[in-house]
C-alpha positions as CSV (number, residue, x, y, z in Angstrom):
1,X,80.4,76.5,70.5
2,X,83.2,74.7,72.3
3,X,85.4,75.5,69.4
4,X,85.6,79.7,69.4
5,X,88.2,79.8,66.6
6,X,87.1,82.4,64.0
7,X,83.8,83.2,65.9
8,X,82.8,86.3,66.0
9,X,82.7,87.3,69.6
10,X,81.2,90.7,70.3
11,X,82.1,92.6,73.8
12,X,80.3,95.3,75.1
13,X,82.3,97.0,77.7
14,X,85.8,95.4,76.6
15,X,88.1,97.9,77.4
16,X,89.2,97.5,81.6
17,X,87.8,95.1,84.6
18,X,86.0,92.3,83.9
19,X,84.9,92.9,80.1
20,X,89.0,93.2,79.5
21,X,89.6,89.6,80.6
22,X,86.9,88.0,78.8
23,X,88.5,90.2,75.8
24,X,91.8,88.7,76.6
25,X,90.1,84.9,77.0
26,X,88.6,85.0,73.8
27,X,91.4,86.1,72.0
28,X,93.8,83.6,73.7
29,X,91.1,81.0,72.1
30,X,91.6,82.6,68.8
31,X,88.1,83.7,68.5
32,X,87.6,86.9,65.9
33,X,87.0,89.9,69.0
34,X,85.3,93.3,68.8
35,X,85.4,95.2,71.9
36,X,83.2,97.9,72.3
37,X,83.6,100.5,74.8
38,X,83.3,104.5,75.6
39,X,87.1,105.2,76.4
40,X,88.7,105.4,72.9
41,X,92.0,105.5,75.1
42,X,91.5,102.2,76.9
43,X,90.7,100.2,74.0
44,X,93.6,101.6,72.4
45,X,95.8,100.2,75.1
46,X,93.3,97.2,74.5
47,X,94.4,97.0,70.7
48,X,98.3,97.1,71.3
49,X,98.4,94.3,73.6
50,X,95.7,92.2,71.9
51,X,96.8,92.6,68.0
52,X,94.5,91.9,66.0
53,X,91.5,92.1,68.7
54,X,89.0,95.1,66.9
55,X,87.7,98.2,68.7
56,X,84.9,100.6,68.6
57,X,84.5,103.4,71.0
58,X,80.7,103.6,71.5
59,X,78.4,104.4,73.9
60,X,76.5,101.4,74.4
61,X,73.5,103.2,75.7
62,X,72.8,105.3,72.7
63,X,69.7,104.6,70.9
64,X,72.2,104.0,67.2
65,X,74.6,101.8,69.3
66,X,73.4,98.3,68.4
67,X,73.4,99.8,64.2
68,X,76.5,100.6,64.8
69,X,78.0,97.7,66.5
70,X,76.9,94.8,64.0
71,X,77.6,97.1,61.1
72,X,81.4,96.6,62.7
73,X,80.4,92.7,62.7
74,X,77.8,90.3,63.2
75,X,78.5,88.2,66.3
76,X,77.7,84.2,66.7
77,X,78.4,85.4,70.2
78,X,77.7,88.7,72.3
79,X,78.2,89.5,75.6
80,X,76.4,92.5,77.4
81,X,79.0,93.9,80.4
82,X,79.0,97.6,80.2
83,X,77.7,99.7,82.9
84,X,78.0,102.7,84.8
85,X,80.0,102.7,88.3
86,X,77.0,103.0,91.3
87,X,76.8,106.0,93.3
88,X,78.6,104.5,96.2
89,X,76.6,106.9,98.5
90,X,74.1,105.8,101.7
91,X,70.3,106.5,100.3
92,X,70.1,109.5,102.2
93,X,72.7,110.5,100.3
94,X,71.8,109.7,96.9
95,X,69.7,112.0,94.5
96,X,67.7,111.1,91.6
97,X,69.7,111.6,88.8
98,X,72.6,109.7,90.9
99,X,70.2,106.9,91.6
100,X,69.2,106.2,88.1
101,X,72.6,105.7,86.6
102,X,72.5,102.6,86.2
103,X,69.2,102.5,84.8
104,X,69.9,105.0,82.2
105,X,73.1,103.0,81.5
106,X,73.1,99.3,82.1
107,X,69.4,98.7,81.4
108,X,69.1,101.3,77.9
109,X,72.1,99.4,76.7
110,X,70.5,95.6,77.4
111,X,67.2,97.4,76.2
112,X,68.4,98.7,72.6
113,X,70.7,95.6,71.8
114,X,68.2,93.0,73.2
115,X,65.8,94.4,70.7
116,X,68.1,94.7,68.3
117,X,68.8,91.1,68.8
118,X,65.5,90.1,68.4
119,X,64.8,92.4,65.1
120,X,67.4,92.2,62.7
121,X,67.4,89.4,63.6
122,X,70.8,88.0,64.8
123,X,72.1,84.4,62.7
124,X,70.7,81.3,64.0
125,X,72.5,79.5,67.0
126,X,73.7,83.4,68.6
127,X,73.8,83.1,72.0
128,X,73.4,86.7,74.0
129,X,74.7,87.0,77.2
130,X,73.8,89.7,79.5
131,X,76.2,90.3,82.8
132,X,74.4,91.1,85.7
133,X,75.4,91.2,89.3
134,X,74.4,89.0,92.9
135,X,73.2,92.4,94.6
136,X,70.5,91.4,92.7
137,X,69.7,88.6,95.7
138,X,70.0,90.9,98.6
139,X,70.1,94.4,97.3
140,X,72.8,96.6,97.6
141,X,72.1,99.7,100.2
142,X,74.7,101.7,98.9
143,X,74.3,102.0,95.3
144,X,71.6,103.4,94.1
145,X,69.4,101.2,91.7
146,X,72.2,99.7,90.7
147,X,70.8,96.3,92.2
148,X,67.0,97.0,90.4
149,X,68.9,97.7,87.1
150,X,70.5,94.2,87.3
151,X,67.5,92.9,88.3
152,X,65.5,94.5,85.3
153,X,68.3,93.4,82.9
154,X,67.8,89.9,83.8
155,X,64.2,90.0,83.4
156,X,64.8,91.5,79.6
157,X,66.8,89.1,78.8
158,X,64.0,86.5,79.9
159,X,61.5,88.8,77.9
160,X,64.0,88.0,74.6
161,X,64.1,84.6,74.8
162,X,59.9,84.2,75.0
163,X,60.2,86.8,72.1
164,X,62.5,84.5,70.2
165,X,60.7,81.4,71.4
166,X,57.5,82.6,69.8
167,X,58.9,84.0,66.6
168,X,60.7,80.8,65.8
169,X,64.3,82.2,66.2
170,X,67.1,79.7,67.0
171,X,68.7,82.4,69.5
172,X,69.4,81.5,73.0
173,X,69.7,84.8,75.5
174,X,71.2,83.8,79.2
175,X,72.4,86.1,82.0
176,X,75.8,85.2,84.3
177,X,75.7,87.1,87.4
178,X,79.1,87.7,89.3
179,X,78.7,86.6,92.8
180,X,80.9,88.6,94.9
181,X,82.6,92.5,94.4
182,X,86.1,91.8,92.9
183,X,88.5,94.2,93.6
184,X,90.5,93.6,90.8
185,X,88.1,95.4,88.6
186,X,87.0,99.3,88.9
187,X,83.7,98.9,90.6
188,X,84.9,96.3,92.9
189,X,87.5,98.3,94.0
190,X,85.0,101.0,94.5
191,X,82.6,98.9,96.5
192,X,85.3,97.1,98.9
193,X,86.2,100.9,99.5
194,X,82.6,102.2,99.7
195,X,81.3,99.1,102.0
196,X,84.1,99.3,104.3
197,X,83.6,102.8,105.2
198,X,79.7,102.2,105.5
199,X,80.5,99.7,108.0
200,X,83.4,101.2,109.8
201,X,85.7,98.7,109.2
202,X,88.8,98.6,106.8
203,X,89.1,96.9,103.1
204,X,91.2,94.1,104.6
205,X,88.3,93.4,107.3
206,X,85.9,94.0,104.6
207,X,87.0,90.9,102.2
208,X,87.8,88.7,104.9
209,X,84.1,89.0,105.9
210,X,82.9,89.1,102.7
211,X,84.6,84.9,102.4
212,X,86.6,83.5,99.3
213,X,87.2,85.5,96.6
214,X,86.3,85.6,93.1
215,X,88.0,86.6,90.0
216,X,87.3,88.1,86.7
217,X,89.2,85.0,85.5
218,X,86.8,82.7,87.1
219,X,84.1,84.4,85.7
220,X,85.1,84.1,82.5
221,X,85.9,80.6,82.8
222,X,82.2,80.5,84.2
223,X,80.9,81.9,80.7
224,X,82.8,79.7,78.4
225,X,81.2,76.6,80.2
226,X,77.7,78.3,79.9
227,X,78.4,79.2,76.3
228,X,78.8,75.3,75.9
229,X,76.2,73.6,77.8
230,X,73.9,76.0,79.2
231,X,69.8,75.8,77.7
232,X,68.2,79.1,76.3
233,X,66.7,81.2,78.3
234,X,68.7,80.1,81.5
235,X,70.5,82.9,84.5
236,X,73.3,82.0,86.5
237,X,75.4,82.8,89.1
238,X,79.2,82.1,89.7
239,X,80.7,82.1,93.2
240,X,84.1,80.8,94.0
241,X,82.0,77.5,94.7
242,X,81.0,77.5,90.4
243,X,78.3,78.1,88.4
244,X,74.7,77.6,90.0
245,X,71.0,78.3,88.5
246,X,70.0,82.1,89.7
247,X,66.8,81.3,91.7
């Protein structure tokens, strides 16, 4: 897939943050773009200064999602980086329904259109990539589950590619993981704002702690080489050292 022009390139969670650069990546490479997000406002903003980039407003978590997302088109390549923004909140602090966000968001959308991968089935040679997160190494105290939902959508997207393996599908299903919080997107922001506090420190003291930084831009860069060269099956993480194997 090193040449993306005219490939259809699905994005789930398009429309701000990270999934808007990769939106903006893959049309710069001319590939044929349908972002897919909640906020019918934001991919509007999305449309006019990507023309010809498609949208769907969608929540990605509902059951009908994946029907209705490759009824809009059938993608050689889809990438899974919705979610919902963590609680932000020490445990203590945290009830259920605030603690399960993420699982109720990230993991049902990974859960219907992993499935819906494996079903209908997608065309041969699709690669499926599911964004994850590096809290999923150490955990991250003041989220929720956000870190267990990343954790469980990485272990789907394992659990697809033994399905596809044994069914005789020529898919390939990987996961890319985001090393550090970047501030450039929403939730970054959020958690430089959230972790500084925690810690009783400011933002600035925060990042400098928290060592080099990393971009959307890198990450996307991170995904086109995986897209390339990476074997089915595989998880990553990018730092601001590259790509490694997610151990």
């Amino acid at each position: 897939m090193s040449d993306l022009s005219r490939t259809p390139v699905t994005l789930v969670g398009a429309s701000r943050g990270l999934g808007r650069v990769l939106a903006e990546t893959f049309y710069r490479l001319d590939a044929q773009v349908l972002a897919v997000a909640r906020g019918q406002a934001d991919l509007d903003a999305l449309a006019r200064d990507l023309p010809g980039v498609a949208v769907l407003a969608c929540d990605a978590s509902a059951a009908d999602a994946p029907e209705r997302v490759l009824a809009a088109q059938v993608p050689r390549l889809l990438v899974l980086c919705g979610g919902a923004m963590p609680p932000c909140r020490p445990f203590p602090q945290v009830d259920w329904e605030a603690f399960s966000g993420n699982w109720n968001t990230d993991v049902r959308m990974s859960f219907h259109f992993l499935q819906a991968a494996l079903k209908r089935p997608l065309p041969p040679g699709t690669t499926v990539v599911t964004i994850t997160s590096g809290a999923v190494r150490q955990g991250s105290p003041i989220s929720g589950g956000y870190a267990g939902a990343k954790q469980m959508q990485i272990f789907m997207s394992g659990y697809a590619q033994k399905e596809a393996d044994r069914a005789g599908l020529d898919l390939r299903f990987l996961s890319l993981a985001p090393a550090r919080l970047m501030p450039q997107t929403d939730i970054g922001a959020a958690g430089v704002k959230s972790y500084a506090a925690y810690n009783g420190t400011s933002e600035a003291a925060f990042l400098q702690a928290m060592g080099p930084g990393l971009t959307p831009q890198q990450v996307a860069e991170a995904l086109l080489g995986l897209i390339g060269t990476a074997q089915p099956g595989g998880n990553f993480i990018v730092s601001p050292d590259g790509v490694a194997a997610l151990g």
